[in-house]
C-alpha positions in Angstrom: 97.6 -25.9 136.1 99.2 -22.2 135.5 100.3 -22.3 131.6 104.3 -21.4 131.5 105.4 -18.0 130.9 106.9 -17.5 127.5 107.9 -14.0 127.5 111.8 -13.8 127.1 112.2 -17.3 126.5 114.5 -18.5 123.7 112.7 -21.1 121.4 113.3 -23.0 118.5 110.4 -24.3 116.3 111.6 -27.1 113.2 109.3 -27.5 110.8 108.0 -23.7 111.4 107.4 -23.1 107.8 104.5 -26.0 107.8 100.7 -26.1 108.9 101.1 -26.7 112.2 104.3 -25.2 112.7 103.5 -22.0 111.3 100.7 -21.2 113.9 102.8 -22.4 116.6 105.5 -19.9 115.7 102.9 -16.7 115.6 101.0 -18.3 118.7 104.9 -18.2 120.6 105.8 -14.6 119.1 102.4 -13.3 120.5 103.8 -14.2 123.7 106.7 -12.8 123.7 108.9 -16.2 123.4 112.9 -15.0 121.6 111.5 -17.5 118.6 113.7 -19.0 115.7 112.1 -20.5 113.2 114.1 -23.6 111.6 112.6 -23.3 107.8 114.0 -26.0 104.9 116.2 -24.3 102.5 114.7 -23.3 99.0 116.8 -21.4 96.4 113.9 -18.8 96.3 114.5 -18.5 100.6 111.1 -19.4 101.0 109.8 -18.8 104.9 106.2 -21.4 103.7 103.6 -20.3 105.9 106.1 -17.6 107.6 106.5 -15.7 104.9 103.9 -13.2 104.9 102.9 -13.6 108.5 102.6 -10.4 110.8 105.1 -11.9 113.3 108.2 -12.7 110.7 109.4 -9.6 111.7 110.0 -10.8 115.2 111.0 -14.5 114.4 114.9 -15.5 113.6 114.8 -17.6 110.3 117.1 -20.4 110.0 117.7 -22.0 106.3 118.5 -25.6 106.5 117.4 -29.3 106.5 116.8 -31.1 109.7 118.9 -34.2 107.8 122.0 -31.0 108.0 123.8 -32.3 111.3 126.0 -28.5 111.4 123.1 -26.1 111.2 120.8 -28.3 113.2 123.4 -28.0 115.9 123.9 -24.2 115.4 120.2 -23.5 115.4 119.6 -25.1 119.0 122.4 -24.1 120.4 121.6 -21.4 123.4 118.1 -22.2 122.8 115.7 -23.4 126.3 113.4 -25.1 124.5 112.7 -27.0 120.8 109.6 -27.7 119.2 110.5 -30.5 117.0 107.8 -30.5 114.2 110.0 -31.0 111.0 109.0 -34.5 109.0 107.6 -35.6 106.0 103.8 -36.2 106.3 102.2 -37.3 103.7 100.8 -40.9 104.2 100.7 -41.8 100.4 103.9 -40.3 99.1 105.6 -42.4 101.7 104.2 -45.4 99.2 106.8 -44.2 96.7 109.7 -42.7 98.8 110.1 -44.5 101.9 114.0 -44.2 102.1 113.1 -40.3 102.4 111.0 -40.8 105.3 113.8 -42.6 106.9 116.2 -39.8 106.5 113.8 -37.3 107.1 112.1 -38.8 110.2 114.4 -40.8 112.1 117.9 -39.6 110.8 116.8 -36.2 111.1 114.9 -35.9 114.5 118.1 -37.9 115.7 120.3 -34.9 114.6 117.7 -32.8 116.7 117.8 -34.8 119.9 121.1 -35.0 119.7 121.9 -30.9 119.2 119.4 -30.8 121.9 121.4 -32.9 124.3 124.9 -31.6 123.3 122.9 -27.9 124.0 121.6 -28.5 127.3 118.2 -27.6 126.0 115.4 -27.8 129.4 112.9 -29.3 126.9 112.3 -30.7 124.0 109.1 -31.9 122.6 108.6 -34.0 119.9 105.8 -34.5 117.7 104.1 -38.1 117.0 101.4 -38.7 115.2 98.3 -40.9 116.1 98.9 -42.9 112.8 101.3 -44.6 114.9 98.4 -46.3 116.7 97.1 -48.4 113.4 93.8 -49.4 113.5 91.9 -49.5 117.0 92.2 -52.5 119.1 90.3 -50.6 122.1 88.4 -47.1 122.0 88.8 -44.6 122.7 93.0 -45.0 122.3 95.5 -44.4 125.0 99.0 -43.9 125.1 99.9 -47.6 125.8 98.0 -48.8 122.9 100.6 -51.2 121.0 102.0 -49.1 118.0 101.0 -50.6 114.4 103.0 -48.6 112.0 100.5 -49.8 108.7 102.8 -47.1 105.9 106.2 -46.2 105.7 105.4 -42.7 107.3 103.7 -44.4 110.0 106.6 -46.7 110.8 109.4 -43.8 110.7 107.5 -41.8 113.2 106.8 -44.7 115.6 111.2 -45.1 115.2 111.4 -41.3 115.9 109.3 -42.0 118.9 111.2 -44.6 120.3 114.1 -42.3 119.4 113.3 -39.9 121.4 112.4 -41.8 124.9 115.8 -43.8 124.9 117.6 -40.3 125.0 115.1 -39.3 127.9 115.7 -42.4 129.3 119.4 -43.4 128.2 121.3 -39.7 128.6 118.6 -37.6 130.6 117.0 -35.3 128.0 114.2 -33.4 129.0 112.0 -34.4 126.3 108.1 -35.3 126.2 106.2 -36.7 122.6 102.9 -35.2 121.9 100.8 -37.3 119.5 98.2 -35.1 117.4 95.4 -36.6 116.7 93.6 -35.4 112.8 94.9 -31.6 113.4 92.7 -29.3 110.6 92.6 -25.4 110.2 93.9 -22.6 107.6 97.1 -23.7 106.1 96.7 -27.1 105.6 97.3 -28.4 102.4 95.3 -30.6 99.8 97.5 -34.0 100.8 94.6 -34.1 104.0 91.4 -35.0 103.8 89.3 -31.8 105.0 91.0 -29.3 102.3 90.0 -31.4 99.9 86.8 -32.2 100.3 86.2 -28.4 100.7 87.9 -27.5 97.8 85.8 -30.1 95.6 82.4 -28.7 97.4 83.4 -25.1 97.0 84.1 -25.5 93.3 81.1 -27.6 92.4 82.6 -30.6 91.6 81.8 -33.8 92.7 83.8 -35.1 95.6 86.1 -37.7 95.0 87.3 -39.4 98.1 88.7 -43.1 99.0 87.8 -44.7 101.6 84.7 -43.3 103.7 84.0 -45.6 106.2 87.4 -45.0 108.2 86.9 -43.0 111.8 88.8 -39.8 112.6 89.4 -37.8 115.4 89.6 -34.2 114.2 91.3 -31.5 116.2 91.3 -27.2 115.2 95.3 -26.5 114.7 94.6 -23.5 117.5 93.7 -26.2 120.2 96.7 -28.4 119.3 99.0 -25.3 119.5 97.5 -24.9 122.7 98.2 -28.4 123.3 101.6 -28.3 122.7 102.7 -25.1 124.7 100.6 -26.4 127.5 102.6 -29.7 127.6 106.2 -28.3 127.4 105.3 -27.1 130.6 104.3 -29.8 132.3 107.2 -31.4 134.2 104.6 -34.8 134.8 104.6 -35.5 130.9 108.6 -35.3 131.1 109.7 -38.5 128.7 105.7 -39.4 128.3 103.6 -39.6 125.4 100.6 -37.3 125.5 97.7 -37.8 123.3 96.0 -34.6 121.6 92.8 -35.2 120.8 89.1 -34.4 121.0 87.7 -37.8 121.9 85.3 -37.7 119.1 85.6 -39.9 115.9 83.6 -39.3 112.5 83.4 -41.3 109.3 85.0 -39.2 106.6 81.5 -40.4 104.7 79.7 -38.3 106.9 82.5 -35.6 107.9 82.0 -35.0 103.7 78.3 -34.8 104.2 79.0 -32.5 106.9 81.3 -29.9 105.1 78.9 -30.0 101.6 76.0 -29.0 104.5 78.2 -26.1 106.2 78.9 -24.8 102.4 75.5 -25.4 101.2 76.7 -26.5 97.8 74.7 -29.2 96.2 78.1 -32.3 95.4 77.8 -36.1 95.3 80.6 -37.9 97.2 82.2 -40.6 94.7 84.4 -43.4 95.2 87.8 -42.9 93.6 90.2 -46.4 93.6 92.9 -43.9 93.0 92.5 -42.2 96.8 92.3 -45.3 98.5 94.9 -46.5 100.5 95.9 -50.5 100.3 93.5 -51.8 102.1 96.1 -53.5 104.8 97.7 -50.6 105.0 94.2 -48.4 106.0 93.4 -47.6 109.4 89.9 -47.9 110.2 89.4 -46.0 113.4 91.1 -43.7 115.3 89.6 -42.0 118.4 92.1 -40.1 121.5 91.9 -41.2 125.2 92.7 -37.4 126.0 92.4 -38.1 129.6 96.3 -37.7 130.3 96.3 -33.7 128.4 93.4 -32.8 130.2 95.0 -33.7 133.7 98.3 -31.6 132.6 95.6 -28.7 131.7 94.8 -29.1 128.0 91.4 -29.0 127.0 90.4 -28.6 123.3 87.9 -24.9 122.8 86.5 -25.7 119.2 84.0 -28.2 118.0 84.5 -29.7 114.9 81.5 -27.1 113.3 83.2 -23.9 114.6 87.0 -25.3 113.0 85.5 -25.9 110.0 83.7 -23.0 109.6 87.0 -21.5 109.8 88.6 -23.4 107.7 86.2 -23.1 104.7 86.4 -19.3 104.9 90.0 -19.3 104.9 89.9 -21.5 101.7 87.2 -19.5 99.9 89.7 -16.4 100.5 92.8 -18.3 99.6 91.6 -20.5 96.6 95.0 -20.0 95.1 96.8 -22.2 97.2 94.8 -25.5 96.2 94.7 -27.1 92.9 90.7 -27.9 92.6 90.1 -31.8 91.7 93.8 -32.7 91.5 94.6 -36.1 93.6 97.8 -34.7 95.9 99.8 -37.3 97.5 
């Protein structure tokens, strides 16, 4: 399948300021997409990610708050396509705030579908999350698994989901959910589970985790980029779900053992009852059918080794970022 041409084309990214979003926004500028780059407002203007980035000189900055009806409606306007990545993420904060994950998640991507509609945008697409999937009843997962939203964050992205298919299917809107499996790579913060288990191990410390026996399927940020531009062009995934993932699941028990082996740094792995997630709330295995992406032309380039490799270098040169042994939610 020939990937879409993005030179000239006008493009909004929400959430650009984030992990994911941030890479997606260079990835667009390098080619050649008219980019704006929907960033939340911070008194100190803060562009996250964006803000030292080679490309913010080529990107349109937008301050505002997906939850902001007005500006969400002024950034998409005259836009062709929005990459709608904005949310809260973090499983365990979502313990204490859950009415902010409704705002956030559901309120918010429902001002973006709407601006979208109202705009005439000729694509949208929206990102899920494979947390929606709970716990595996069959593996490896595929799009029509039943959804078991097992936290607050879980829950609001499922609703953001189904959101976003009844305006495809109620008013028309060109949109198409892509559901990252465990995305990993330079940027991400200390809330997921690889930065800090490299962290710990770089530092000496012993490794505090929760639960270990829990599966993951872990994918390098640069193939889910790729994953996302090469969907938005696929007129087959039009008001679909597409799974991003690598098809391979790991115990975070051994993925730890793995990093301490790539850093070759002595650490014990240790239990910590602070980490763990209630346990009705945990989901034990999670592993992508990726069969539907592959047929639309995605096919992940790094193995878990090479992204981590990555990843710990860009840690060891950006230590500042991470606050060693601290438990962030």
């Amino acid at each position: 399948m020939a990937k879409t041409d993005w030179r000239g084309r006008k493009v909004l990214v929400t959430g650009a300021a984030g992990f994911i979003g941030s890479h997606l926004v260079e990835r667009l500028v390098e080619l050649g997409a008219e980019t704006r780059a929907l960033v939340r407002y911070t008194s100190t203007g803060s562009r996250g990610w964006l803000e030292k980035s080679p490309a913010a000189d080529r990107v349109t900055f937008i301050a505002s708050d997906i939850c902001d009806e007005r500006t969400v409606a002024g950034a998409v306007k005259g836009v062709d396509t929005v990459f709608h990545l904005a949310a809260l993420i973090g499983i365990p904060y979502s313990y204490h705030a859950p009415d902010s994950y409704v705002r956030t998640n559901i309120e918010g991507t429902a001002n973006v579908l709407r601006a979208a509609l109202d705009a005439g945008v000729s694509r949208i697409v929206h990102t899920s999350t494979s947390e929606v999937y709970g716990s595996a009843r069959t593996v490896p997962i595929r799009e029509d698994h039943p959804l078991q939203t097992q936290s607050p964050y879980s829950a609001t992205k499922a609703g953001a989901d189904l959101l976003a298919f009844s305006y495809y299917s109620s008013f028309g809107l060109p949109v198409i959910t892509v559901r990252p499996f465990n995305t990993f790579g330079p940027r991400q913060s200390a809330r997921a589970v690889i930065p800090t288990i490299i962290t710990q191990a770089l530092a000496g410390q012993e490794i505090k985790l929760g639960h270990t026996a829990p599966t993951r399927d872990f994918t390098y940020v640069a193939d889910t980029v790729d994953g996302f531009l090469q969907i938005a062009g696929a007129d087959a995934a039009l008001g679909r779900v597409v799974n991003l993932g690598c098809g391979e699941e790991i115990s975070i028990g051994a993925l730890a053992e793995r990093i301490v082996a790539l850093i070759g740094t002595p650490a014990r792995i240790v239990a910590d009852a602070a980490r763990e997630r209630p346990v009705t709330s945990e989901v034990d295995r999670l592993c992508a059918d990726h069969s539907l992406a592959r047929q639309l032309g995605w096919t992940p380039s790094h193995t878990l080794d090479a992204g981590l490799r990555e990843t710990i270098e860009w840690i060891k040169s950006n230590r500042e970022h991470f606050r060693t042994g601290e438990y962030a939610i």
